[in-house]
N, C-alpha and C positions, 0 to 999 in steps of 0.2 A: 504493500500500500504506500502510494506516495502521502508523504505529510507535509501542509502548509503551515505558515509560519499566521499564526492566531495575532502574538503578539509578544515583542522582543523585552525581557528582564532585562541578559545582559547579555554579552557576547558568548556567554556559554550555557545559556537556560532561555528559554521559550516555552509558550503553551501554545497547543495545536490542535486539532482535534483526530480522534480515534475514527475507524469506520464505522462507528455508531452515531458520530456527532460529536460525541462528550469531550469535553477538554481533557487536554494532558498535560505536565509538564515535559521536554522534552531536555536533556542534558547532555551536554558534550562541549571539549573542547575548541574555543572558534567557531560553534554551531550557528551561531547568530553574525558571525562579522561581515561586517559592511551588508548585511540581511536587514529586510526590513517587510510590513504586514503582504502576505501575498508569495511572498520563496518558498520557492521547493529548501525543504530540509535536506540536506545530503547524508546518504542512507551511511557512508562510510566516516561518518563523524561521531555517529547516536550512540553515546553511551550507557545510557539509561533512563529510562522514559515512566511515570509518576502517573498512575491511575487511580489511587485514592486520597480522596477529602483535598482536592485538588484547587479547591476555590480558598479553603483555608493557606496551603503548601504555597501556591504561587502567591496571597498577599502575605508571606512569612516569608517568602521569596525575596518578594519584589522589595521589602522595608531594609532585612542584611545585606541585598547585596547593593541598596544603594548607599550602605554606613560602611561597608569592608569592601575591600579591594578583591577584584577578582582569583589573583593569585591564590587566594584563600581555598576558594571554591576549589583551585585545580589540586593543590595538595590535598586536600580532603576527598577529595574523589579518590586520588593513589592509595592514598591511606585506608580508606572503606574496602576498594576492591583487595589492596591487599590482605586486609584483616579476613573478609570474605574467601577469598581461597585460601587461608591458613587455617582459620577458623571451620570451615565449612559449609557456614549454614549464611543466611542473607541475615539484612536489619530491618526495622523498622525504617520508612521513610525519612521519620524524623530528624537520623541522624547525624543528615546533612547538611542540617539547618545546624541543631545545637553544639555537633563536634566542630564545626568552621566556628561558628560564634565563640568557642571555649579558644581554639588553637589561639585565633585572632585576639582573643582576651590577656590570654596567656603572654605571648610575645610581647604586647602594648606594656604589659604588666613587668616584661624582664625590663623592659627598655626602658621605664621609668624609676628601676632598681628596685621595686616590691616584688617578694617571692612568696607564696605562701606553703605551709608547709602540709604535706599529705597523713594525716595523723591514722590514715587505714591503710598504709601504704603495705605493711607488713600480712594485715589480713588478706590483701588483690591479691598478693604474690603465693601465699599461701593456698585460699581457696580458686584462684580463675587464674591458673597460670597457664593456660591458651591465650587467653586476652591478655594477658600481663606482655608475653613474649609478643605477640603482635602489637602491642601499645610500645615495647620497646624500638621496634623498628620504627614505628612511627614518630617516634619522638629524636631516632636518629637524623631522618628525614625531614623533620621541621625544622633541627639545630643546623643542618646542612644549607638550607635553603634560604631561611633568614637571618644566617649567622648569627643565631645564638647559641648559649651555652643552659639551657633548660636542666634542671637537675631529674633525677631519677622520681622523684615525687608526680612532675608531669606525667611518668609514664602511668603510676597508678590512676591519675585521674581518668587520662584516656581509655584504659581498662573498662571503667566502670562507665563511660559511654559506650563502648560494645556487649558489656551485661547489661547495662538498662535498654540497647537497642534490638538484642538479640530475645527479649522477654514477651515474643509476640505472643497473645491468645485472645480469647472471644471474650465479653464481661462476663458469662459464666464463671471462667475459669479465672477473671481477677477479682469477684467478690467470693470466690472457693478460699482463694489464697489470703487475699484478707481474716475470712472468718476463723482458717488456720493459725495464722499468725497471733491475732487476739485470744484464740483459747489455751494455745501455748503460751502467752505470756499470763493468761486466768491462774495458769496450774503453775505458773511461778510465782506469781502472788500468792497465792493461796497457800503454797507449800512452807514459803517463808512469813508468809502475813507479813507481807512489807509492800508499801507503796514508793512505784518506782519514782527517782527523782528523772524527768522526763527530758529533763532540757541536760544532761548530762553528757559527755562522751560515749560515756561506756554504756549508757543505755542507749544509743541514737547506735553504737557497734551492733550492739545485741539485734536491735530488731531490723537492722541492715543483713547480720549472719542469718535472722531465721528468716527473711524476705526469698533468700537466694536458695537456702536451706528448704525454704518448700517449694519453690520454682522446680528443681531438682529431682524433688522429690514426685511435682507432675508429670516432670520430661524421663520419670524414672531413669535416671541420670546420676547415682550417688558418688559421692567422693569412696576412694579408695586409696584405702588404708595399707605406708609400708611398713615392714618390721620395725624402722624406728619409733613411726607412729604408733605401733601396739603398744611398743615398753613404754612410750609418752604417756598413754592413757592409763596403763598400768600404776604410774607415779601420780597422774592426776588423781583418779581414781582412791587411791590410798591418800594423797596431800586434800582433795575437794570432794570427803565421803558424803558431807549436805547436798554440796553441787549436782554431781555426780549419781546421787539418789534421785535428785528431781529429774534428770535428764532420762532415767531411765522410767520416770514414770510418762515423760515427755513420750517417748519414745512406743511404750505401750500404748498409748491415748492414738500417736500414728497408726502402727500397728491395727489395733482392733478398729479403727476407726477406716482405712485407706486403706488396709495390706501391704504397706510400704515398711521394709527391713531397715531403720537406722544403719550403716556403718558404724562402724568403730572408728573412722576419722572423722565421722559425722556427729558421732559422743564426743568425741577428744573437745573439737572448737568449741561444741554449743556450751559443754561445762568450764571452758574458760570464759567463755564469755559470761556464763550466770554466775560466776565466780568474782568476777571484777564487779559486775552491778552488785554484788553481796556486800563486799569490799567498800563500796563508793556510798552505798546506802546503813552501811554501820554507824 
C-alpha cells in the first residue's frame, strides 16, 4: 500500500492514513525531509509505523518534538530497536515519547553539572539484568554521541523504561495485579500490625519489587535461583526468621490463590525487602 503524507511532525515522524482510512503515525529517519501534505512516503525509509490511540501519540508527538531536537528521536529509535532484538519481545508505544524525553533530560541535566543518583540501581541489576545489559549499551551510545560522560546510574534508569515498557496487558490483567499487590502488602501489615511509612525509600523498593514480582509471576516468568542464591537465602532465612515467615505465608496466599510456585530467589529479595520496611518502621 502506498502511504500519503496526512501531515508532517518533523523530518522523521508523520501521520498518514492506513487502508482503512484511520490515521497513523509513521516513523523513520528523513521520512518527512523536504516532504510536505500530499508525498508519497518512501516505502525504504519506514521504520515503524503507530496504530494505536494515535490522536493522543501524535499530539504527545507533535509538543516533544517541537521542545527536543531531532537527534533525540534518532538515538532512541537505535536504542528501542536494539533493546528489542536483545530483549526479544516489543514495547509499549509509549516508549518513544518518554525514553527521548528522559535521554534528553538527562544530558540537559549532565550539562548543567546536576547528576542524580539511582538509589535502585542495585535492585535493576539484580532482578532485570536483560534490561540492565541493554540499558548499558544504551547509555554507551548516548555518552558517544553527545559527549558525555553519564555515570552507571543512567543505565538503571533506562532499565526501568524497558520494564515499564515491556509490561503490556489488557485492564483485566492491571486491576489482577493491583489487587495482588495490595493483598500482599494486607498480609504484611497484618502479620506485623504495622502501618507502612508510605512516603519512604524502602517502602516505595518494596512495592516496586512486588509490582515486577507479580508481573512475573503472570508472564509465569520467575526468577531463578543460583547456588549462591540458595546459601543467601539460607543466611536470610536464619538472620530475617519474622521476614522470612511472612514471605512464606506470602507465598502460600500465591500459591493456593494463582498456582504460581515462588522461587527461592523470588523469597530471597521479597524478605529483604520486608526486612528493611521492618527496619525503617521500628
Amino acid at each position: 500500500m502506498v502511504l500519503k503524507i496526512v501531515k508532517v511532525l518533523n523530518n522523521n515522524v508523520v501521520i498518514s492514513l492506513n487502508e482503512k482510512g484511520e490515521d497513523i503515525i509513521v516513523m523513520g529517519s528523513g521520512i518527512a525531509f523536504q516532504k510536505k501534505r500530499g508525498d508519497t512516503i518512501e516505502e525504504n525509509k519506514v521504520e515503524r509505523i503507530f496504530s494505536q490511540q494515535v490522536p493522543d501519540l501524535a499530539a504527545k508527538f507533535q509538543k516533544i518534538l517541537h521542545e527536543i531536537p531531532g537527534e533525540y528521536l534518532e538515538i532512541t529509535e537505535k536504542i528501542i530497536e536494539n533493546a528489542r532484538k536483545k530483549l526479544e519481545h516489543d514495547f509499549d508505544d509509549n516508549i518513544y515519547l518518554s525514553l527521548m524525553d528522559h535521554i534528553h533530560f538527562s544530558v540537559q541535566r549532565y550539562r548543567e553539572g546536576m547528576l542524580i543518583k539511582n538509589q535502585l540501581l542495585t535492585e535493576t541489576k539484580m532482578m532485570y539484568r536483560g534490561e540492565y545489559e541493554a540499558a548499558k549499551e544504551a547509555l554507551e551510545l548516548i555518552n558517544k554521541t553527545f559527549e558525555t560522560e553519564l555515570p552507571e546510574d543512567e543505565a538503571g534508569f533506562i532499565a526501568f523504561h524497558f520494564v515499564n515498557a515491556g509490561m503490556n496487558g489488557s485492564m483485566e490483567d492491571t486491576v489482577q495485579r493491583t489487587r495482588i499487590v495490595q493483598d500482599t502488602l494486607m498480609i504484611i501489615r497484618n502479620y506485623f500490625k504495622m502501618e507502612f511509612q508510605e512516603d519512604s525509600l524502602d517502602y516505595y523498593r518494596l512495592v516496586t519489587h512486588l509490582k515486577f514480582f507479580v508481573q512475573r509471576m503472570m508472564d509465569k516468568k520467575p526468577l531463578t535461583a543460583t547456588d549462591g542464591d540458595r546459601q543467601l537465602l539460607e543466611l536470610v532465612e536464619n538472620n530475617y526468621k519474622k521476614s522470612y515467615e511472612c514471605v512464606r505465608r506470602i507465598a502460600k496466599y500465591i500459591h493456593l490463590e494463582f498456582g504460581y510456585q515462588a522461587s527461592d530467589e523470588e523469597k530471597l529479595y521479597l524478605t529483604i525487602h520486608i526486612e528493611r520496611v521492618r527496619e525503617h518502621n521500628a
